[in-house]
N, C-alpha and C positions, 0 to 999 in steps of 0.2 A: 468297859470302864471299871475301875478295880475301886471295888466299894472302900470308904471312909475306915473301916473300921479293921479293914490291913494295910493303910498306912501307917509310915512312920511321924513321930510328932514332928521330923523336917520336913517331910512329905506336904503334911498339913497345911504347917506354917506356910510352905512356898503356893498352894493352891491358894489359897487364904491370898498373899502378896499378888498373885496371876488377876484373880478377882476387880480385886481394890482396883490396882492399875487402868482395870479396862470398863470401870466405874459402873461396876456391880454393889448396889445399895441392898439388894435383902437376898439371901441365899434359899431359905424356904418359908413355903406360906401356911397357914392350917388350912386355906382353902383357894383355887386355880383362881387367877385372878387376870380376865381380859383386857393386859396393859395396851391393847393398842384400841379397843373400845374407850376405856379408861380414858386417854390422851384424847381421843376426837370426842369425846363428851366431855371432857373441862375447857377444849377449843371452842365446843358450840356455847358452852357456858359463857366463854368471857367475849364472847362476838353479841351477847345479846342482855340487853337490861335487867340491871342486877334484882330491881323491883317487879315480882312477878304478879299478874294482871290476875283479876279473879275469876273463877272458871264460870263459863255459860252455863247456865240450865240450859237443857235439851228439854224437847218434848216431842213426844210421837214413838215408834218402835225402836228410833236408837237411841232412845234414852233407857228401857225396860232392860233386864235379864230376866234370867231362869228359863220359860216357857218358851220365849223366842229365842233361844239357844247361841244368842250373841255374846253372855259373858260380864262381866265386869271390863272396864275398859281398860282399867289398870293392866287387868292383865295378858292384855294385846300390846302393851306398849315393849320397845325396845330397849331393849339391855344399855343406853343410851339415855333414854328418855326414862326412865328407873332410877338412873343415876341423878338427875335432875335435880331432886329434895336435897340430897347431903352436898350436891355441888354448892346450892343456893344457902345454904347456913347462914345464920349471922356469924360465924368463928371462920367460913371460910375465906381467905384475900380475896379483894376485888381486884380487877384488874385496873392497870391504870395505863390512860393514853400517854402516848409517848412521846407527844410536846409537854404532857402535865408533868411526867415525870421527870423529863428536864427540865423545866423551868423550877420545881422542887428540890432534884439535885441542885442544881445554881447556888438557889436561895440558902438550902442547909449550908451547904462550903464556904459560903463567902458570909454567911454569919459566924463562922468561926474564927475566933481571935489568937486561937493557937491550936497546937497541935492537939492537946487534949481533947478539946471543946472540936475538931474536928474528927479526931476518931469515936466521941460518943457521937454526934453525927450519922458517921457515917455507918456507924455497929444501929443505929435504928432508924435507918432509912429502910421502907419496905417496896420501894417503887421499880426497881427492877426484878426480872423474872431468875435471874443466874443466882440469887437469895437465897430463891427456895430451896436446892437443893444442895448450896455448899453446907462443909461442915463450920469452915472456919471464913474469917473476913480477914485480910490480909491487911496491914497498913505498915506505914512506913516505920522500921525500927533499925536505931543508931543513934550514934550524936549526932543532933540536928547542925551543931556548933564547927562540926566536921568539914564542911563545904562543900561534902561530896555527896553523890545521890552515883545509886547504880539502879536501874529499872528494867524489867522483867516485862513479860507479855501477863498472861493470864498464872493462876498458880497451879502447879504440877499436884498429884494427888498426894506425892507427900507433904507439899506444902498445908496440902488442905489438912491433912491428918494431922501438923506439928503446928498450924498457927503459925509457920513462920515462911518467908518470901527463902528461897533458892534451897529446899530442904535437900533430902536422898545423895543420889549421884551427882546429881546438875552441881548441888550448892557444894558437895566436895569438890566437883572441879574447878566450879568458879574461884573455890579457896587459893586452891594453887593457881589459879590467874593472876588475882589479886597480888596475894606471896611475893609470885616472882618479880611485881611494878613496885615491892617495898610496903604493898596494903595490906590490911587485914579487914572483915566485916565487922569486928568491934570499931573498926577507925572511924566511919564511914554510914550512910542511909542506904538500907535495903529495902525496895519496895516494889510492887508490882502495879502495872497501870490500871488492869483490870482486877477490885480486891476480892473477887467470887468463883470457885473456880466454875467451870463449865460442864453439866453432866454428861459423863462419858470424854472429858478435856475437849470436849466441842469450844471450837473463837466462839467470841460473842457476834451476835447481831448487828451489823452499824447500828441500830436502834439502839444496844444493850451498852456500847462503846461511846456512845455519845450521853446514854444517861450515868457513866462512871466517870466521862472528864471531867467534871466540876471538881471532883473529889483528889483527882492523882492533881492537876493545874494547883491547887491549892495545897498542896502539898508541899509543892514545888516553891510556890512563892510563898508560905510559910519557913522553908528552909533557909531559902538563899545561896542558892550550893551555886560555888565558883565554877563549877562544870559536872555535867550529870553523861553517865555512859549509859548509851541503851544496847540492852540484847533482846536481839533475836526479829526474824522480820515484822512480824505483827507492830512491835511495839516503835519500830523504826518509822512505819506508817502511821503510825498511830498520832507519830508527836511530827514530824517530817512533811505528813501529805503524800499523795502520787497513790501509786500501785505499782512502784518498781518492789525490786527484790531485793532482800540485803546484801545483796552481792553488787549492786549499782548504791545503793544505800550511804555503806559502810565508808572509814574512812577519813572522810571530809567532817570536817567542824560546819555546824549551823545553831541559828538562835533557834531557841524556844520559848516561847510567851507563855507567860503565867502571871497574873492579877497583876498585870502593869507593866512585867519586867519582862525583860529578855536575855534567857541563862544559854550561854554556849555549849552543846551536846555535841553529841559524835556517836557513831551507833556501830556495832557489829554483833559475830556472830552467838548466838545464844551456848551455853555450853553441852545442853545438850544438843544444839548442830554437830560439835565439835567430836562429841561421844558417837556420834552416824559418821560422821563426814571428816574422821582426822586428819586428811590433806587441808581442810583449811586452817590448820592451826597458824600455819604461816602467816596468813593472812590478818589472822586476830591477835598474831604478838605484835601485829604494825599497828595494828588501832591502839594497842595497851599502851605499847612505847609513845603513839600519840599520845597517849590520857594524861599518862604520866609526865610527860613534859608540860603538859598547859596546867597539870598543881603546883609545879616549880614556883 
């Protein structure tokens, strides 16, 4: 390994970029820190009541130390069960079950009267887990007035890094997607369905996906977009149903229901499929020329 400190400051920059990508959150610690202890001790935490019961008196030899050579009990306990006190905090989130948390999302969304009043919303909604460790929350930004909606899966890390839905590479090629159909993303709504990214760009949970549709559904029929294009297969499913592939997906016009209505979409390939897999571009100049004929 060729230490830090005979690299070059491009060197750097690119390990730094290597990192981020593959959703590395802290480079060094002052002290080892047992992240996979850590994780099965916040799991035991939030599987068991947040109010902790008050401890038995013992009596007889396992309640003494010193002379009988047993100890304090504390400190018999597991690297685990140590963690316990700071997990149990009052500053730490509680968990929440995953009907409460839809039925929460629902209610915030559809309290909202406009766009505004849905993105404070949805910026302090603390019910799902994909929260914790994004940097940014993603929501729908454009002219609403536009008619169009373009929607994304989860957001990429530069998304996360820029606050903004199709940032990096992906959002330059979507550029020149758009471009060549006569669009631009100033014209237009950018937004991703899921607005958190995922640590390490992990999908979300159907649990984690079903407590985020309140929020993109409402989006949607706050807009009123004459036709909304989806990338990428997650998001094809998302709004579509099944478990096909964007490959069976793609293509074909279908509704989508949102707070009442039902908005004609058409879904293909994501741009970064297109950046892995440049044989399909074919494919997705036939959805574009799609798109672009049903805003005529």
């Amino acid at each position: 390994m060729i230490p830090a400190e005979q690299m070059t400051p491009a060197e750097l920059a690119a390990l730094l970029a290597f990192h981020a990508e593959a959703g590395v959150e802290w480079l060094v610690e002052d002290d080892p820190v047992d992240r996979i202890a850590q994780f099965a001790a916040e799991r035991q935490a939030r599987a068991r009541p947040s109010v902790q019961q008050a401890p038995q008196v013992q009596t007889g030899p396992a309640a003494t130390s010193g002379a009988s050579g047993t100890g304090d009990i504390r400190d018999r306990a597991s690297p685990q069960q140590k963690l316990q006190p700071a997990l149990r905090s009052p500053t730490a989130p509680l968990a929440i079950p995953d009907d409460t948390a839809i039925s929460d999302a629902r209610f915030a969304a559809e309290s909202a009267r406009s766009l505004e009043e849905l993105k404070t919303a949805l910026e302090g909604f603390s019910g799902c887990n994909l929260k914790a460790s994004a940097r940014s929350t993603i929501f729908a930004q454009g002219p609403a007035q536009s008619g169009i909606m373009v929607i994304g899966p989860i957001p990429s890390a530069d998304d996360d890094r820029e606050g903004l839905a199709f940032s990096g590479r992906s959002g330059a090629l979507l550029d020149r997607m758009l471009s060549a159909i006569g669009l631009s993303r100033e014209a237009l709504v950018l937004t991703t369905a899921i607005p958190w990214r995922g640590p390490g760009d992990r999908m979300p949970t159907p649990a984690e996906a079903a407590i985020c549709r309140p929020f993109i559904e409402r989006q949607i029929a706050l807009i009123e977009p004459k036709a909304v294009l989806l990338l990428g297969n997650f998001t094809a499913r998302f709004f579509f149903g099944g478990t096909g592939t964007i490959h069976a997906l793609r293509g074909a016009w279908r509704d989508v229901a949102a707070g009442g209505q039902t908005i004609p979409a058409i879904a293909t390939f994501h741009p970064q499929d297109l950046l892995q897999a440049p044989a399909t571009k074919a494919l997705a100049w036939r959805d574009l020329l799609s798109f672009q004929q049903r805003l005529l």
